[in-house]
C-alpha positions as CSV (number, residue, x, y, z in Angstrom):
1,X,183.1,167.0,-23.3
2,X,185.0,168.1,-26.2
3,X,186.7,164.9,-28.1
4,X,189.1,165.0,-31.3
5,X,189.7,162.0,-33.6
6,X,192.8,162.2,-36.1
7,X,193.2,158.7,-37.9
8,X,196.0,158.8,-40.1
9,X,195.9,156.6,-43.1
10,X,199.5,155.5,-43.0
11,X,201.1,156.4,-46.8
12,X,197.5,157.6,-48.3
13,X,199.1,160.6,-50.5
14,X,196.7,162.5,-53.1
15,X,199.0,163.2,-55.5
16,X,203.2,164.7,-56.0
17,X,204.6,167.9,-53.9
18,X,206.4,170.5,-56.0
19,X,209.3,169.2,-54.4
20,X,208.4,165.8,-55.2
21,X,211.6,165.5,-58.5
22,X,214.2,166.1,-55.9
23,X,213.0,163.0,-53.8
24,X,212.9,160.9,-57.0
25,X,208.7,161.4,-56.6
26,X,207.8,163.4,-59.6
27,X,204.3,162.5,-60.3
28,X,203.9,160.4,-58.0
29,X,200.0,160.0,-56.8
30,X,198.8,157.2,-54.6
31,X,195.3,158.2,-54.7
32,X,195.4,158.2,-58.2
33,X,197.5,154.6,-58.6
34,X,194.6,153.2,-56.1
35,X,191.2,154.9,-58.4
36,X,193.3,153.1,-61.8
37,X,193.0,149.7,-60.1
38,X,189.0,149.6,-60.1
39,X,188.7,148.4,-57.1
40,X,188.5,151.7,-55.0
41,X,184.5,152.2,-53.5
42,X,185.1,154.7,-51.2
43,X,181.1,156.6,-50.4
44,X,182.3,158.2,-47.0
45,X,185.3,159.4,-47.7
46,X,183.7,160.8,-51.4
47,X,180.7,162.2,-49.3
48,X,183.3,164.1,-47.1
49,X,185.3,165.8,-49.8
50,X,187.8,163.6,-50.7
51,X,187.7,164.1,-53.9
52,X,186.9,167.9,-53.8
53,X,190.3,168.5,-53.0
54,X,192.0,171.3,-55.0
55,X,194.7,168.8,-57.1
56,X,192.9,165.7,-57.2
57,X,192.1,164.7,-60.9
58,X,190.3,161.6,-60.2
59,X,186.8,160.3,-59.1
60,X,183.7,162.2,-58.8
61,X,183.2,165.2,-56.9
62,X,180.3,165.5,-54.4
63,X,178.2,168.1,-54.8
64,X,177.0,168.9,-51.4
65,X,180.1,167.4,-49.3
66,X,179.5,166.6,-45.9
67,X,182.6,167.9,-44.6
68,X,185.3,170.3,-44.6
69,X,188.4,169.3,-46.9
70,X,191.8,170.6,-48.3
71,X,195.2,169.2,-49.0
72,X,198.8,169.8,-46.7
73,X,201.8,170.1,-47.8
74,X,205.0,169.0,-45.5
75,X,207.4,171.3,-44.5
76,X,210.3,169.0,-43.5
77,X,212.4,167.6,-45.0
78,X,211.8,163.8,-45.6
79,X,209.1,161.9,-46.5
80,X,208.9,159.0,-43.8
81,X,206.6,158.1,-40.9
82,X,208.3,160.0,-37.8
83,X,209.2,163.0,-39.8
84,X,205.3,163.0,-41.3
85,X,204.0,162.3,-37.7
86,X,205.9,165.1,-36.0
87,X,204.5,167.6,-38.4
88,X,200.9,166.6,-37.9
89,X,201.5,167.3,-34.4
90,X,203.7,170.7,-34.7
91,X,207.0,169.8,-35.2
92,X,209.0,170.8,-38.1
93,X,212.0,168.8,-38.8
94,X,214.7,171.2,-40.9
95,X,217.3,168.9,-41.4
96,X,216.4,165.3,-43.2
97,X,217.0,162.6,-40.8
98,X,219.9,160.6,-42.2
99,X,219.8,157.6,-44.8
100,X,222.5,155.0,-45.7
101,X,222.2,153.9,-49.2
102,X,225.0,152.3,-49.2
103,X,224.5,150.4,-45.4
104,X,225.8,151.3,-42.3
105,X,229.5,152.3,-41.9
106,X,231.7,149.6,-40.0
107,X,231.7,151.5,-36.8
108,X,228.1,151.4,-36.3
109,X,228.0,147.0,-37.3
110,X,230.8,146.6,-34.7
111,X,229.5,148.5,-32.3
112,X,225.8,146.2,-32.8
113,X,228.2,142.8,-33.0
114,X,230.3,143.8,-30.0
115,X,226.6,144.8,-27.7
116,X,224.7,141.8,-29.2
117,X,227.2,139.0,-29.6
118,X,225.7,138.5,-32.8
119,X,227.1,138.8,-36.6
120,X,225.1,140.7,-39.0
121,X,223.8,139.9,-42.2
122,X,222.4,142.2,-45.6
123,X,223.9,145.8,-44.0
124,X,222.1,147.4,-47.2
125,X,219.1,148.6,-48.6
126,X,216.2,145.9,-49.1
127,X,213.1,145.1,-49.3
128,X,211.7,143.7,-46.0
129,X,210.1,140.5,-47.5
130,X,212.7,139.8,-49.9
131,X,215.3,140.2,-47.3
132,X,214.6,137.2,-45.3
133,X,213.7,135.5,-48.6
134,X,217.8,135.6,-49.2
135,X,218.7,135.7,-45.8
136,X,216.6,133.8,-43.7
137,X,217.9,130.2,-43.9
138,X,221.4,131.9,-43.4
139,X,220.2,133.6,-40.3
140,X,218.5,130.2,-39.1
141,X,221.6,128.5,-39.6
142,X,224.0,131.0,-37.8
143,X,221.9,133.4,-35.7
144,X,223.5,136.5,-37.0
145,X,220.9,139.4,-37.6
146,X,219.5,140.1,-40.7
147,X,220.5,143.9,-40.4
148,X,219.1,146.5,-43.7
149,X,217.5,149.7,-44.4
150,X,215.7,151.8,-46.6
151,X,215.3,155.1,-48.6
152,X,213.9,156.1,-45.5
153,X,215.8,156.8,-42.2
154,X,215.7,153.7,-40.6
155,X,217.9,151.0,-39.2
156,X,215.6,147.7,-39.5
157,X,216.5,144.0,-37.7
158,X,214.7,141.1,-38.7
159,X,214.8,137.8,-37.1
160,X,212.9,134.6,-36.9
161,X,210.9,134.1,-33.7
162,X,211.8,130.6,-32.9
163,X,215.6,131.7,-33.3
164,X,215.6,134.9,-31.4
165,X,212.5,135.2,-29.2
166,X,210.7,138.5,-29.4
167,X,211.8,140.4,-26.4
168,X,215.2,139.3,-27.0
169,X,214.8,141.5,-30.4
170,X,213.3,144.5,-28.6
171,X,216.3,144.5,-26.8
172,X,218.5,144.1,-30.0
173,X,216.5,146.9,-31.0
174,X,216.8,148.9,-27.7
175,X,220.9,148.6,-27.9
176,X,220.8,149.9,-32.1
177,X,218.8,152.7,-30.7
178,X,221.4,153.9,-28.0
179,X,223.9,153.1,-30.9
180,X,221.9,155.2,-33.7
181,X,222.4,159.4,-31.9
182,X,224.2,162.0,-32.8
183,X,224.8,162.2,-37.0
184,X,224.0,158.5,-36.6
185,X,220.0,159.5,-35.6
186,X,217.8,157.6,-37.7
187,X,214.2,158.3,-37.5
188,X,213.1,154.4,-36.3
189,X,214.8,151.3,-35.4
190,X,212.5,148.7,-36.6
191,X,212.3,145.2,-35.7
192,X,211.0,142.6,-38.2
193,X,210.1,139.4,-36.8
194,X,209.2,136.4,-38.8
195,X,207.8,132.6,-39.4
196,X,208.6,129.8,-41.6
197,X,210.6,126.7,-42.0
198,X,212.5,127.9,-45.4
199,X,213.2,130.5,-47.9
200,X,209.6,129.8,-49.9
201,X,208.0,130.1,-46.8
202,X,209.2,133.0,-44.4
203,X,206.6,135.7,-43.5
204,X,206.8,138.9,-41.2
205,X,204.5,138.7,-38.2
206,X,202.5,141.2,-37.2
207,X,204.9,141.6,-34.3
208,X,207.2,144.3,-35.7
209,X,207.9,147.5,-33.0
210,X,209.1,150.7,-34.3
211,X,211.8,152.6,-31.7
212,X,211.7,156.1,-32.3
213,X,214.0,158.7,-31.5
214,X,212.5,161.1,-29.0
215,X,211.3,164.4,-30.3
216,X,213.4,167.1,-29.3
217,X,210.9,169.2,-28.3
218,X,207.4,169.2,-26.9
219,X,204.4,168.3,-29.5
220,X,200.6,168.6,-29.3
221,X,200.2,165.6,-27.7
222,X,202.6,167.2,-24.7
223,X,200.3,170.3,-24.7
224,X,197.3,168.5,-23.8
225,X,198.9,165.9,-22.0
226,X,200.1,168.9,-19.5
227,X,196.1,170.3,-19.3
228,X,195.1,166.9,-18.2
229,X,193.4,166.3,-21.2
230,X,193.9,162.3,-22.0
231,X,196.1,161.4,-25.3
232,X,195.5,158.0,-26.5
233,X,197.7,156.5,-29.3
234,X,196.4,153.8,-31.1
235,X,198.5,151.3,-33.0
236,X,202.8,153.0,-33.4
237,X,201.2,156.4,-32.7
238,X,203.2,155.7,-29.1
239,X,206.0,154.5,-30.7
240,X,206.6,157.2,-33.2
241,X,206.5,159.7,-30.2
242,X,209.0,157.2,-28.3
243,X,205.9,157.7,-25.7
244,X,206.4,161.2,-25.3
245,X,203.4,163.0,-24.2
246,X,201.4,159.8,-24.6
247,X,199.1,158.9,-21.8
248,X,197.5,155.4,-23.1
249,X,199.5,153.6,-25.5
250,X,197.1,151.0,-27.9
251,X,199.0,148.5,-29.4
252,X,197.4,147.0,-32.5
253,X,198.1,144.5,-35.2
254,X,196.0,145.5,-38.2
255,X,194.1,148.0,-39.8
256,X,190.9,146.5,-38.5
257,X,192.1,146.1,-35.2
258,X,192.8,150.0,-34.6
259,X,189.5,150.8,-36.7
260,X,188.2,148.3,-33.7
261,X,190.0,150.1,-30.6
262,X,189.0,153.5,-32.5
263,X,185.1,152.7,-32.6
264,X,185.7,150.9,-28.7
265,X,187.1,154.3,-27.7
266,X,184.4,156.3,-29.4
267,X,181.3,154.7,-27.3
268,X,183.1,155.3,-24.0
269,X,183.8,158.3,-22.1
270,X,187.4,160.6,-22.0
271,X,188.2,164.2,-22.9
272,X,190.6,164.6,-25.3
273,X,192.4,163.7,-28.3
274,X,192.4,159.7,-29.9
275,X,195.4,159.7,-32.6
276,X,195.4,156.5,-34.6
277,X,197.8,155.1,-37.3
278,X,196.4,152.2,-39.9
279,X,199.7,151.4,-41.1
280,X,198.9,148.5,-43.3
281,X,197.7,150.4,-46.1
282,X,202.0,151.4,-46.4
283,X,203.1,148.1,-44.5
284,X,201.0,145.1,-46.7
285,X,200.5,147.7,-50.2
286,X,202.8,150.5,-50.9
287,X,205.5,149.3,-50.0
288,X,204.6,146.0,-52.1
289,X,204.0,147.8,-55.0
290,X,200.2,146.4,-54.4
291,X,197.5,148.8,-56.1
292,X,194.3,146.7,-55.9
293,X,195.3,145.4,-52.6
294,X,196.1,149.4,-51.5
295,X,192.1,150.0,-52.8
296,X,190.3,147.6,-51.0
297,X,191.9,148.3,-47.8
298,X,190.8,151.8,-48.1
299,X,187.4,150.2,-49.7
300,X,187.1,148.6,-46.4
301,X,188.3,151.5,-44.5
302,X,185.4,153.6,-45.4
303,X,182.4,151.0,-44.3
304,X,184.4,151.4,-40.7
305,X,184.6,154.7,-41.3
306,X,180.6,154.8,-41.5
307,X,180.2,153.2,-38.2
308,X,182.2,155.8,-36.7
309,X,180.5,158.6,-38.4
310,X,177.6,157.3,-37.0
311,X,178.6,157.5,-33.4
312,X,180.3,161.1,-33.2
313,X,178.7,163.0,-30.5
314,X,177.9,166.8,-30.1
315,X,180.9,168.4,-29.3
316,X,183.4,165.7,-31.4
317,X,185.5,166.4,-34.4
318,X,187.2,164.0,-36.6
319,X,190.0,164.4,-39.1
320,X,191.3,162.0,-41.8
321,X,195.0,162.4,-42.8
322,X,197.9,160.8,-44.1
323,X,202.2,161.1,-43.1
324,X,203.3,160.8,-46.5
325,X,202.7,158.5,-49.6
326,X,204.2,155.3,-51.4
327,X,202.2,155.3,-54.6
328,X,202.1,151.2,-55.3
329,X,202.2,151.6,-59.0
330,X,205.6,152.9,-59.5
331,X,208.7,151.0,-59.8
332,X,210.4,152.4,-56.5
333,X,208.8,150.4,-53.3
334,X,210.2,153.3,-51.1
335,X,207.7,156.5,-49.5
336,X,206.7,159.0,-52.1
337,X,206.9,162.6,-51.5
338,X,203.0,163.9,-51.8
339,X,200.6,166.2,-50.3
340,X,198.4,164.7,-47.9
341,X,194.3,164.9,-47.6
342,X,192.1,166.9,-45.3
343,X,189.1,165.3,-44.6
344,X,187.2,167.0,-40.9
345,X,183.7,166.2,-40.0
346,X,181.6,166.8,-37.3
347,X,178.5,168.1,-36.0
348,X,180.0,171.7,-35.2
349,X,181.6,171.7,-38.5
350,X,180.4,173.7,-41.4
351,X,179.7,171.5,-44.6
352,X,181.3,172.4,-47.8
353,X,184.1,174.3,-45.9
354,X,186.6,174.4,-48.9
355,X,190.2,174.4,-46.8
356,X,192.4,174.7,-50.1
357,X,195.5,173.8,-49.8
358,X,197.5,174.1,-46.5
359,X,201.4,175.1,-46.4
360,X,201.8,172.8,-43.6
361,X,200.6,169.7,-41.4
362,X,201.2,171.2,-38.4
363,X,198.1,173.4,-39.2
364,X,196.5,170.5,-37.7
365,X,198.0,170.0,-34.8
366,X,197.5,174.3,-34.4
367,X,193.6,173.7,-35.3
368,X,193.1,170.6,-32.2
369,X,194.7,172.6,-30.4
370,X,192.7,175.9,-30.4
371,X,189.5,173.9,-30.7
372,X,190.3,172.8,-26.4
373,X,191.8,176.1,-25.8
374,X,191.1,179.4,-27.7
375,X,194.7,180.8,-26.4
376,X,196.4,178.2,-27.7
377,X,197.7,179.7,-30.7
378,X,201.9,180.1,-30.6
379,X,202.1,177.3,-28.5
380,X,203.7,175.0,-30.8
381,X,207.2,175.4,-33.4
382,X,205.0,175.7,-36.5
383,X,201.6,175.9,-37.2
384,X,198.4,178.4,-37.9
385,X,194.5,177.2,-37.0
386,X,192.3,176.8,-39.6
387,X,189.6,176.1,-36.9
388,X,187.2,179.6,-37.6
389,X,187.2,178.5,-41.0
390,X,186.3,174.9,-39.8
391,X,183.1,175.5,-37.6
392,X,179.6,176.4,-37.8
């Protein structure tokens, strides 16, 4: 019963693409930002490869890794979490999904006002705790959304939960996203609930729901789906797909909830892929510009990560990834654009395998997908197997 794990360790880069100056990213190294706070113990993942990789300049190499390892390099265009997710799974987006640095033209608020019968606050790049830090009492006093965005494509809505209930912002969210098509098609529609009495107080829950657009054509996850093999999402991995070719969505609040689910899944039965996101590594310390914070969450993701190692059976593989990065130690809070690692292990897989540096991340979703069926090759956009490289 052949099994794949891919758990993506939401904004883990290792270090700046060559593109990385025309994103504003030039050496830009998360990795590296995380191994300067001291507070990064990571046996596991060192034990795999990770920092074998061709390009990474910090820690100490293992000399007889356990696993196979490389670096990938995205093709698209962007740097955010649906672009970066696509990819892994075989889609190549050409054309970057569109950003409003300056907010969202009129059309678009009067559009959200006229369907919501509710004003709008912000309309501009923010950060996500700050912006109901200046805008929260407002919003409790008149109920108008707190409306903002990013360097990233996305239109976000925060709201307090005792003002606007949480299913009544889904559906806030729900109307933005049949607003936000066409030219207008940002990658996710995010809504941000939060707590507190006043501005010294307010905090996001761990309620937030990403709506993504759907991905215009099939993925990896639609190719196995189709075989009857079972694809399980765990955490927004159903919501970056907009639940396309997802057939058990896992919804999660935390890092050690999905490592939870993820060790759950592993000690039963099913044939087929499990593709987890930990997105608090971005979520609580990239984005919050939060080094030693970023460390011991990956410090704590590797002694999960040794539990699971220890339950892989004969015919499983498992690969550790990232979508992108957000290096906490530089001034921007926004995603950085970085190659990502390669970490596979399993008990078919060749030690020491060496995978150098791939020109793409949908080479992943080309290798899972040749490891359940050898004529899967050309099946997806983009891609090439590194699988006969991979095992024993």
């Amino acid at each position: 019963m052949k099994r794949v794990f891919i758990i993506v360790l939401d904004s883990f880069g290792i270090g700046a693409l060559p593109d990385a100056a025309n994103y504003g990213d030039q050496g830009s190294d998360t990795l590296a930002a995380c191994f300067a706070s001291g507070k990064l113990f990571v046996p596991q993942m060192q034990q795999l490869g990770l920092f074998n990789i061709q390009g990474v300049q910090v820690g100490q190499p293992c000399q007889s890794p356990a696993g196979a390892f490389g670096r990938m390099a995205e093709r698209s265009a962007g740097k955010d979490t649906t672009t970066g997710h696509w990819e892994l799974m075989g889609l190549v987006s050409e054309k970057p999904m569109p950003t409003y640095p300056d907010g969202f033209p009129q059309r678009i608020i009067e559009q959200l006002t006229q369907r919501t019968g509710r004003g709008v606050l912000c309309n501009r790049p923010y950060s996500g705790t700050q912006v109901i830090h200046d805008y929260g009492e407002q919003h409790l006093q008149t109920g108008d959304l707190i409306v903002y965005t990013s360097a990233d494509s996305v239109l976000q809505i925060a709201a307090h939960e005792q003002k606007i209930p949480l299913e009544q912002l889904y559906e806030y969210c729900r109307i933005a996203r049949s607003i936000m098509q066409g030219e207008d098609a940002v990658g996710r529609i995010i809504a941000r609930p939060f707590v507190g009495e006043d501005a010294e107080h307010f905090t996001r829950t761990a309620n937030r729901r990403d709506f993504s657009l759907l991905p215009p054509q099939d993925t990896l996850l639609d190719c196995l789906q189709k075989t009857g093999l079972q694809t399980i999402g765990v955490g927004k991995i159903s919501d970056i797909f907009a639940g396309k070719g997802i057939s058990q969505k896992i919804v999660t609040h935390s890092n050690d909830e999905g490592m939870q689910r993820t060790l759950e899944l592993c000690n039963s039965d099913f044939e087929g892929l499990c593709f987890v996101n930990l997105v608090e590594f971005d979520m609580l310390y990239g984005h919050r510009n939060d080094p030693v914070g970023y460390a011991q969450a990956l410090s704590r993701f590797d002694s999960q990560l040794g539990q699971l190692l220890g339950l892989l059976r004969e015919e499983d593989l498992l690969f550790i990834t990232a979508d992108h990065g957000c290096d906490p130690s530089t001034p921007s809070t926004d995603h950085s654009r970085e190659y990502v690692p390669l970490l596979c292990c399993g008990k078919s897989v060749r030690a020491g395998v060496d995978l150098a540096t791939r020109s793409c991340f949908a080479d992943l979703a080309a290798t899972v997908g040749e490891y359940f069926d050898p004529a899967f090759p050309g099946k997806l956009q983009a891609g090439s197997s590194f699988l006969q490289q991979l095992l024993k």
